[in-house]
Structure formats: C-alpha cells, structure tokens
N, C-alpha and C positions, 0 to 999 in steps of 0.2 A: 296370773297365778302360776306359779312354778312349783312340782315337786322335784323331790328328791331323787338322783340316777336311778336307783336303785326301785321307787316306784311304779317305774313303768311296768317291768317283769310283774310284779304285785298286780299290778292292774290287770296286766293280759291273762295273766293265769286264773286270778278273780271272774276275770270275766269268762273264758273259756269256762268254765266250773260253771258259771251263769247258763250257758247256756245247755249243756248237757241237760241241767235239773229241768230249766225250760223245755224243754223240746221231750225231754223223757217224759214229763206232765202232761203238753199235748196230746203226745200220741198215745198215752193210756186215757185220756179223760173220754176221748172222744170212742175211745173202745168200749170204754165204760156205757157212756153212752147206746152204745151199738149192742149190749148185752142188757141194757135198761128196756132198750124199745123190743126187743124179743122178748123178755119177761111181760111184757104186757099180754103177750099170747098166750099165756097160762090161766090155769082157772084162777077166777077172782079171790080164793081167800088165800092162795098160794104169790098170787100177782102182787098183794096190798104189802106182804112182807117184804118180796124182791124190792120193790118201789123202794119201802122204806131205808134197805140196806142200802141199795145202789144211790140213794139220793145222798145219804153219809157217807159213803167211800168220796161221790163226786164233788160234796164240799170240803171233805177233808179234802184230799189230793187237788183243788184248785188252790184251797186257800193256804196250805199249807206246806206244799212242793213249788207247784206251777205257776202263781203269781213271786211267793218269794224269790224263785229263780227268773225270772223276768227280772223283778227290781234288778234285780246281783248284775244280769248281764244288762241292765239297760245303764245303771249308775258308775258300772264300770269302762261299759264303753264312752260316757259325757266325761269321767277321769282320762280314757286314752286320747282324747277328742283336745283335751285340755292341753294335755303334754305333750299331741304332737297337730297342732290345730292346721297346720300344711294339708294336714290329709282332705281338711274339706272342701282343699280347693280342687281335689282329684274328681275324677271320674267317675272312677269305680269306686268310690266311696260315696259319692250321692246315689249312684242306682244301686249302693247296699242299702242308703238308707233308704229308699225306697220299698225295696224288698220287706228290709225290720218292720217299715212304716205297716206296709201288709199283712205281717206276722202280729204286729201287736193288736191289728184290726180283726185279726182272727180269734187272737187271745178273748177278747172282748166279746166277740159273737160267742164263743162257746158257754161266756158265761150267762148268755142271755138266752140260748139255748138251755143248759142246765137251769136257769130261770125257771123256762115253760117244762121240765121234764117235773121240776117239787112244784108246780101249782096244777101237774097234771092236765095242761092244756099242750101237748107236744104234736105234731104233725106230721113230722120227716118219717121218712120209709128208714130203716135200717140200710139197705143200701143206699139212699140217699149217705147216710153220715159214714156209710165204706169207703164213698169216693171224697167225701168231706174229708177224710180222716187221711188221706193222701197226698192234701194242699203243703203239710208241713214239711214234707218228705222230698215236695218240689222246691220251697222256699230253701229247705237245709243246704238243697244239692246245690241251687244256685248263689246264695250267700258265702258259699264256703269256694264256690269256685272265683268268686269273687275277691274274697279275702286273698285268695293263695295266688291267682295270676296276675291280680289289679290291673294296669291300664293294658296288661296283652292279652285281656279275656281270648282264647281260643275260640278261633270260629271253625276250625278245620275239621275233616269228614270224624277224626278220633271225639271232639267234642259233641258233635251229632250222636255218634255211636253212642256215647255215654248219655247223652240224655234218651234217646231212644232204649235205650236199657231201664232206663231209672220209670220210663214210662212203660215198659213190658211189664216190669217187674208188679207196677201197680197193678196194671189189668188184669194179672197172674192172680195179683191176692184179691179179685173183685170175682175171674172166675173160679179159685179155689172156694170160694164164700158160698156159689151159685151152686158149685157144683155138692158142697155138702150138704143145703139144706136141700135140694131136690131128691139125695139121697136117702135121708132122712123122710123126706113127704113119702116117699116108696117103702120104705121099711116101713114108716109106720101106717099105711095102707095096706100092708100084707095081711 
C-alpha cells in the first residue's frame, strides 16, 4: 500500500497530537486516582460523593481523552510504519516498540485499576500510584529519546545526567507529596 507524498507529514503530525492527548490522559488519570484513594480518608457520607465524582471524572477522561488518544497515535504510527516500512528493520525502532508495547500495558492496567477503584475493592496505598504515576514520564523520556537520536542513542556521561535528572525530578515530587501530608498530620494535630 502506498500513500500519497504529502501523507506522511499527515501522519506524523496526527500522531504527535496522538500522543500528547495520550500521555496528558495518563498522567491526570492516575492523579485522579491518587486524589480518589485520599478521599476515602474522609468521613463516610462525605467519602460516598467524592467516590461518585471521581469515578465519573476517571471514566470520562479514560474513555474519552486517554484511550481516543492512544487509538490516534497508535493508527497513525501502523500509517508511518506503512509508508516508511525500512524503519522496522531499525533498531531503535523495535526497542520503541518495546517501550509503546509497555505503555500500552500500562494503559490497560490503569483501566483495571479504575475497575477496582468503581467496584470499591481498591488496595494501592496513594503513594504506591505516586510512583506508579511516574512510569509514564520514564517511558516519554526514553521514547522520545529514541525517536530523536535512533540508531546513535547517546550513551555518554550528558545522557546519564539527563536521565539522573528525570529520576531526581520524580523523587522530588514523591518527597514534595511526603512532605506535605506530614505537614498537614502536624497542623492538623495542633
């Protein structure tokens, strides 16, 4: 199948847009999440509403952000795939799709987590789905470093540096999290 010169551009740009909406879905759902499982620590007649909001914000915004945007960038990259099928004989194009392969395995789990948050059998600690809600932010940084260097992925101390940042960054916001509910247990113990 062949298209048109001028599809390709279409396609990349389709997909790029794909994947924004994807990834911007993620990373709210699973916050969503994270402000679901703290609303359970409220009194119960106050609990039973949060529950019901937050289970409707998390199926709207799956069903109707965060898988659309998956489709987008998953059908537009099988279009790029199509038009420039070389690429899968590259390298750094099978350990992207490795990467996607993991992102999309992710996708999936959350919705199987949102599952147990609307049948109200949920288990994860809130900081558990802090560092969950992290995984996306490693998959981005390294897909994209992927796309942009291809077969000369950077191995040198700069590419360290930047992933050692990308990993700071996360722990920063795991103890910025720590640090304000302990804040909170203190004030509200005074």
């Amino acid at each position: 199948m062949t298209f048109p010169p001028e599809a390709y551009l279409w396609f990349k740009s389709l997909h790029i847009i794909g994947v924004v909406v994807w990834f911007a879905g993620l990373f709210y759902l699973v916050r969503l999440f994270i402000y679901h499982k703290e609303s359970t620590e409220l009194e119960p007649e106050i609990q039973q509403a949060f529950h019901k909001q937050y289970s409707l914000m998390e199926k709207r915004l799956a069903n109707i952000i965060t898988t659309p945007g998956m489709i987008l960038t998953v059908s537009m990259a099988i279009c790029l795939l199509i038009s420039e099928p070389i690429w899968l004989t590259q390298l750094w194009m099978k350990v992207k799709l490795l990467f996607v392969f993991l992102l999309l395995l992710y996708h999936f789990f959350c919705y199987k987590l949102m599952d147990q948050f609307h049948k109200e059998i949920f288990n994860w600690t809130a900081k558990q789905l802090r560092v969950l809600n992290e995984l996306p932010t490693i998959l981005l940084v390294i897909i994209v470093m992927l796309v942009s260097f291809k077969n000369n992925f950077p191995t040198s101390s700069v590419t360290w540096f930047v992933f050692a940042l990308v990993i700071l960054m996360a722990a920063s916001i795991q103890y910025y999290a720590r640090y304000r509910r302990l804040r909170s247990e203190a004030q509200s113990n005074l």
